[in-house]
mmCIF file of the C-alpha atoms, coordinates in Angstrom:
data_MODEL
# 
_entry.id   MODEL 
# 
loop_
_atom_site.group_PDB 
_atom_site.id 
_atom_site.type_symbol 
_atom_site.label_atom_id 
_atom_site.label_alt_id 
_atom_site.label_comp_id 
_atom_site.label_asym_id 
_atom_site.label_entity_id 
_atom_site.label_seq_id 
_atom_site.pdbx_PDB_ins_code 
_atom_site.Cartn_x 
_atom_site.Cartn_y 
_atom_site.Cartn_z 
_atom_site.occupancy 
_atom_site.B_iso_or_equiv 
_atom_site.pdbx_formal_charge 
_atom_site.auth_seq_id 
_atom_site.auth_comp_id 
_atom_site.auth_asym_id 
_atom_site.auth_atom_id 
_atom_site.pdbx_PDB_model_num 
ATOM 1   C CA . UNK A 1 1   ? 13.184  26.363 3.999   1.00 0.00 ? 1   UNK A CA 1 
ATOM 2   C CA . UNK A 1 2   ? 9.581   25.993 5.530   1.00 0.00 ? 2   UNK A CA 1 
ATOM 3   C CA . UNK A 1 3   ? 6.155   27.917 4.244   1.00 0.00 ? 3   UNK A CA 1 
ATOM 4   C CA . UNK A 1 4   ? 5.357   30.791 6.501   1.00 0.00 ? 4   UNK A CA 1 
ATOM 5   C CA . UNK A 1 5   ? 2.319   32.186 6.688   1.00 0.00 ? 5   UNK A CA 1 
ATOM 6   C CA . UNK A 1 6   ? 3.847   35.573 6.040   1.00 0.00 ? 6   UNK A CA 1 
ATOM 7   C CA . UNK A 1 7   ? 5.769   33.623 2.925   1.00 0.00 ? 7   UNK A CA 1 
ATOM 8   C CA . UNK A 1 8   ? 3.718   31.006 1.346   1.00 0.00 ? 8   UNK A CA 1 
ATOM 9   C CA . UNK A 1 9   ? 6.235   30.604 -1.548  1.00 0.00 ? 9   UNK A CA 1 
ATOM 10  C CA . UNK A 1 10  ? 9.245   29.355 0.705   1.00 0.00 ? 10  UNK A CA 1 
ATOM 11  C CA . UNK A 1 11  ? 8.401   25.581 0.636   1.00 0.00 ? 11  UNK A CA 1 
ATOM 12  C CA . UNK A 1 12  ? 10.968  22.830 0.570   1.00 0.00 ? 12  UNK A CA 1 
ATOM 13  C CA . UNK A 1 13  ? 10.767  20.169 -2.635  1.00 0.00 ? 13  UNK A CA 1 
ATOM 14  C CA . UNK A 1 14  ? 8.493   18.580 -3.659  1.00 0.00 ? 14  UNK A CA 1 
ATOM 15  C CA . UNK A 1 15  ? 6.546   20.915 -2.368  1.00 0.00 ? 15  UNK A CA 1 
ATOM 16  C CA . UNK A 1 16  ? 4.865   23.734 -4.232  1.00 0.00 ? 16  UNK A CA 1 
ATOM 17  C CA . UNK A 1 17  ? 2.648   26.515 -4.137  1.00 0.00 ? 17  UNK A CA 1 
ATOM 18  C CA . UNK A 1 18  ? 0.542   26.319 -7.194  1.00 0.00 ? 18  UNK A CA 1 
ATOM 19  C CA . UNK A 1 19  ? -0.279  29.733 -9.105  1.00 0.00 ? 19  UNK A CA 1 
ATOM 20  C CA . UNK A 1 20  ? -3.814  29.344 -8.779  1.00 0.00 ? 20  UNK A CA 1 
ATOM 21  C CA . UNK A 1 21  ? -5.639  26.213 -8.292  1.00 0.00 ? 21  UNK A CA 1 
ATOM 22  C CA . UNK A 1 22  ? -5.894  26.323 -4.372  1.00 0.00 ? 22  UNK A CA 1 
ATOM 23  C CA . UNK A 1 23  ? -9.184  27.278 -3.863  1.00 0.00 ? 23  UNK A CA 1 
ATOM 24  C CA . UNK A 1 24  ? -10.089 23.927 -6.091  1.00 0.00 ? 24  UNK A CA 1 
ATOM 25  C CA . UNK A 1 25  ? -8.048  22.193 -3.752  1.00 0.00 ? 25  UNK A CA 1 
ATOM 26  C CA . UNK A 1 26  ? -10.350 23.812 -0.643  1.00 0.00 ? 26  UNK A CA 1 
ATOM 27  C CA . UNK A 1 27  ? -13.465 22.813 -2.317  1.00 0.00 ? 27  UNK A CA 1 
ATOM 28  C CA . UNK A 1 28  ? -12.784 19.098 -3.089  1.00 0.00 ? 28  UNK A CA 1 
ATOM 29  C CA . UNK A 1 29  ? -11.391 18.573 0.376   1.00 0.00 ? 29  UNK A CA 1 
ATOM 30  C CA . UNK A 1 30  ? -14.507 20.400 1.724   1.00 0.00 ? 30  UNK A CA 1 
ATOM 31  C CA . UNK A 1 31  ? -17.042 17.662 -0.892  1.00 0.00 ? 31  UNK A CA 1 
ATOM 32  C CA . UNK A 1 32  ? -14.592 14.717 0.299   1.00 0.00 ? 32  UNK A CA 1 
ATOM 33  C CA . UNK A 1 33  ? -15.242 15.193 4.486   1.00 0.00 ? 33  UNK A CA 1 
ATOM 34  C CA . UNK A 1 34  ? -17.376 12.827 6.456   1.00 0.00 ? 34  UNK A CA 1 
ATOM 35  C CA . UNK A 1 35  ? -19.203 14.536 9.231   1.00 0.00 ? 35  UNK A CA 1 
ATOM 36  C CA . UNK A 1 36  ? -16.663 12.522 11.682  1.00 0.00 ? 36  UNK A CA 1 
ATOM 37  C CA . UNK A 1 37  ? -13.997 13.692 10.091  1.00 0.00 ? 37  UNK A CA 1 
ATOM 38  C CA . UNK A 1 38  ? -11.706 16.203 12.309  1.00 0.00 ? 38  UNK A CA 1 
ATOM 39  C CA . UNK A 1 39  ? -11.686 18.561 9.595   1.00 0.00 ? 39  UNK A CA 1 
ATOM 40  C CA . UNK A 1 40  ? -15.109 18.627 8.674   1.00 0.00 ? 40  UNK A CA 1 
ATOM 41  C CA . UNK A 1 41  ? -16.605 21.914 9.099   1.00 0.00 ? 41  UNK A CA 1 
ATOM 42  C CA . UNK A 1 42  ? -12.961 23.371 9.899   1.00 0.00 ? 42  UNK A CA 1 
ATOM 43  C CA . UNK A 1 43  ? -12.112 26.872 7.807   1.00 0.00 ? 43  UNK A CA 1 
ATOM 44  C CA . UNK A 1 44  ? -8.901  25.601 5.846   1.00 0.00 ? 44  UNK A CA 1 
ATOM 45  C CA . UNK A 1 45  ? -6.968  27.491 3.675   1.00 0.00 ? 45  UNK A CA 1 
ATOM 46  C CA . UNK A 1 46  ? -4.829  25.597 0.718   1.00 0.00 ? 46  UNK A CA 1 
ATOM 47  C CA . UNK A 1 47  ? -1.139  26.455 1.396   1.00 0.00 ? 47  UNK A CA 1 
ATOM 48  C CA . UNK A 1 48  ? 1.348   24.229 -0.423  1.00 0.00 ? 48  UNK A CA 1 
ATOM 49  C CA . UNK A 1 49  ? 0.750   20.224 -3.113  1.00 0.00 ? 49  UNK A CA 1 
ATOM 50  C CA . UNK A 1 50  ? 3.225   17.705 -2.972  1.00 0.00 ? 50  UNK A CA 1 
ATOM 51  C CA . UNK A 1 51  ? 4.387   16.809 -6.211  1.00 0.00 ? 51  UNK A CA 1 
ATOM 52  C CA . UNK A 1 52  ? 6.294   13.526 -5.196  1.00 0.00 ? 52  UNK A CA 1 
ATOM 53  C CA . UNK A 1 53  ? 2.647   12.139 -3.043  1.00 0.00 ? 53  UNK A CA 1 
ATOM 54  C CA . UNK A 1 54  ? 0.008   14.843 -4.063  1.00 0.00 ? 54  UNK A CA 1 
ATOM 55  C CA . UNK A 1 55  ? -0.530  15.321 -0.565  1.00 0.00 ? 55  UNK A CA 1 
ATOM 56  C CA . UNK A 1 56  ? -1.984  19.387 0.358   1.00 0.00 ? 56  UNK A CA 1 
ATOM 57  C CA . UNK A 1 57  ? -0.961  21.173 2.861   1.00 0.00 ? 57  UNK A CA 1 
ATOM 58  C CA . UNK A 1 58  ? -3.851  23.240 4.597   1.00 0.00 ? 58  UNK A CA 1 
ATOM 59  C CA . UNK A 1 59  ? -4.070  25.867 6.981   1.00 0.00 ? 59  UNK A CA 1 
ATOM 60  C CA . UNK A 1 60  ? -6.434  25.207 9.493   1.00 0.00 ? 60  UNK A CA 1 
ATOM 61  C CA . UNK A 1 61  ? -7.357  28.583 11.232  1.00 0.00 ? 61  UNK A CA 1 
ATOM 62  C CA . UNK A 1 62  ? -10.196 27.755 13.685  1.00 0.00 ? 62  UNK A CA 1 
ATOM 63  C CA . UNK A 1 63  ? -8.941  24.513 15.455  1.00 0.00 ? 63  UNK A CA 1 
ATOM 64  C CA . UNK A 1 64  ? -6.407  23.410 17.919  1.00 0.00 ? 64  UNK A CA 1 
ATOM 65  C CA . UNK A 1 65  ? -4.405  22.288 15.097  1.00 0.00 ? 65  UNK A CA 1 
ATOM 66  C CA . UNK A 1 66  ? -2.796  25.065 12.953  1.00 0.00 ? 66  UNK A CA 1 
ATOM 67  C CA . UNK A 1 67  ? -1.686  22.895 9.602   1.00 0.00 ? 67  UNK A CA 1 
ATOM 68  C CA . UNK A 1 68  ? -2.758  19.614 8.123   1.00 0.00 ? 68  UNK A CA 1 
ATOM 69  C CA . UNK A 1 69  ? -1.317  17.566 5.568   1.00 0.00 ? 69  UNK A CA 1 
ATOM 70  C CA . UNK A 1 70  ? -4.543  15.460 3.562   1.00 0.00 ? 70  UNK A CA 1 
ATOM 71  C CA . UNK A 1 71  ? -4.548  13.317 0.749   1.00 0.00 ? 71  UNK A CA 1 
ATOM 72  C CA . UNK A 1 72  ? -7.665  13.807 -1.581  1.00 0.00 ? 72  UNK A CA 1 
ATOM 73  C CA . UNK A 1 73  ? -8.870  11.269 -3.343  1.00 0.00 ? 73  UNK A CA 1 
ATOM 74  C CA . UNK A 1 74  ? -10.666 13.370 -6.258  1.00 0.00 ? 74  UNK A CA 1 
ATOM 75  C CA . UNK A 1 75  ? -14.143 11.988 -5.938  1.00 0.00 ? 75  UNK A CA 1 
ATOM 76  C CA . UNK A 1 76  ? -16.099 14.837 -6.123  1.00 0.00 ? 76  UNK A CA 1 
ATOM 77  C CA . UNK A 1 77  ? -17.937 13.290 -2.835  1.00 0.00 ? 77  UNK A CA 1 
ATOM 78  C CA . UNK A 1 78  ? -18.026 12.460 0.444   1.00 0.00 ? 78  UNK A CA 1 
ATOM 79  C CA . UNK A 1 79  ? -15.921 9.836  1.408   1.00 0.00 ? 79  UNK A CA 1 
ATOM 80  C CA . UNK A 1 80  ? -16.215 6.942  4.270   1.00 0.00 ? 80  UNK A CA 1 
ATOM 81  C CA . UNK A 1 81  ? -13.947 7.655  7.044   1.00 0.00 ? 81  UNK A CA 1 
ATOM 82  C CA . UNK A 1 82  ? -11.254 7.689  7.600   1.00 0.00 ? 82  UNK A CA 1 
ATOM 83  C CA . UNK A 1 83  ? -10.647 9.199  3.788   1.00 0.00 ? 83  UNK A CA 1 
ATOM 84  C CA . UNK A 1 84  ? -9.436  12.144 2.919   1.00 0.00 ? 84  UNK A CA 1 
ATOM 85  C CA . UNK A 1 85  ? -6.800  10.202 4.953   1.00 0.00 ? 85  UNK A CA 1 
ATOM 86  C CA . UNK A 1 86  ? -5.313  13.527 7.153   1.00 0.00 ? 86  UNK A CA 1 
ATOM 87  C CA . UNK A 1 87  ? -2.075  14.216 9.410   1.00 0.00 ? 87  UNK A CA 1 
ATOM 88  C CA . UNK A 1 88  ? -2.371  17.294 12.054  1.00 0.00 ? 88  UNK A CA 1 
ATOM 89  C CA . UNK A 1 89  ? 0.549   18.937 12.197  1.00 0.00 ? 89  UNK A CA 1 
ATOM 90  C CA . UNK A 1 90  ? 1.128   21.767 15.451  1.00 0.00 ? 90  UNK A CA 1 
ATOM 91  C CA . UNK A 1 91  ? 3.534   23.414 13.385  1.00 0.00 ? 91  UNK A CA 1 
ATOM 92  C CA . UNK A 1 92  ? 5.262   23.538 10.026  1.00 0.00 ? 92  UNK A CA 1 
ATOM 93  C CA . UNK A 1 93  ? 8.657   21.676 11.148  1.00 0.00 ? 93  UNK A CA 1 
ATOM 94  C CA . UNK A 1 94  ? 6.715   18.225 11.577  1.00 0.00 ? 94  UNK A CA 1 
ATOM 95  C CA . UNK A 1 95  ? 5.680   18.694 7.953   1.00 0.00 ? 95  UNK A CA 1 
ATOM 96  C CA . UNK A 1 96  ? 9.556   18.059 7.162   1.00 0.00 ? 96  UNK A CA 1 
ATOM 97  C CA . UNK A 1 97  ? 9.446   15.596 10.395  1.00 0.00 ? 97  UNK A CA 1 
ATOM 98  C CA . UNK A 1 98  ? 6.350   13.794 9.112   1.00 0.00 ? 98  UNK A CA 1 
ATOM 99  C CA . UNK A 1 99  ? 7.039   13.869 5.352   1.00 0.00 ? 99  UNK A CA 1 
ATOM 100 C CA . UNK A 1 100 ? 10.912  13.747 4.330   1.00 0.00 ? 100 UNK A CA 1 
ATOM 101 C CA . UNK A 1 101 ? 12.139  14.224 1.256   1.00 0.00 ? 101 UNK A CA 1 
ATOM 102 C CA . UNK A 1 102 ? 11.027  11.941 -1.426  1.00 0.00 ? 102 UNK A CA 1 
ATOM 103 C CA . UNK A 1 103 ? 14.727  11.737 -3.192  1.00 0.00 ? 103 UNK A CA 1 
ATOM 104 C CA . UNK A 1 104 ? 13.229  13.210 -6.616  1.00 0.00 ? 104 UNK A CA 1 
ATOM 105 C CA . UNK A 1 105 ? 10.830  10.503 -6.785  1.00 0.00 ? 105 UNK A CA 1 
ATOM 106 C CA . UNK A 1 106 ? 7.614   11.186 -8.432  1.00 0.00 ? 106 UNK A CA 1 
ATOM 107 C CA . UNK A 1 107 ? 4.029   9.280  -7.971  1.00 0.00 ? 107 UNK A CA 1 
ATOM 108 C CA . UNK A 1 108 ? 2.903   7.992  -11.194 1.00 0.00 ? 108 UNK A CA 1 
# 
């Protein structure tokens, strides 16, 4: 099962659409970007966390690239780049593609 945008609770596991939260998650990403960055500036919307890698999926809806998969590092600042470290994804199958299943297994 894959997120839609017309669906944003269909997500595989570990994946998960927290009840609220999301527009935290847009804000921190938004503090973390480096002006080099290829999402910085970019209108993203929060979609989906990974539970197993704490990864967030974002919508991106004014670039080439419709979804991205970044990895906040909870700074509360701008990072050097490469960090947030991001993925592109051109559509919602390479999240599965790009990030498998993580067997159950949990990031401590």
């Amino acid at each position: 099962m894959l997120l839609t945008p017309d669906g944003p609770g269909r997500v595989p596991a570990p994946w998960w659409v927290p009840g609220n939260g999301l527009y935290s998650l847009e804000q921190e990403l938004h503090r973390e970007l480096p002006p080099e960055h290829l999402l910085y500036g970019a209108r993203v919307h929060a979609a989906a966390r990974c539970e197993a890698c704490d990864d967030v999926l974002f919508r991106v809806t004014d670039r080439p690239l419709p979804w991205a998969v970044v990895h906040l590092t909870w700074s509360g600042r701008q990072e050097q780049y490469p960090w947030p470290r991001a993925t592109p994804l051109a559509t919602l199958n390479d999240l599965l593609a790009r990030h498998p299943s993580h067997d159950g297994v949990v990031d401590s």
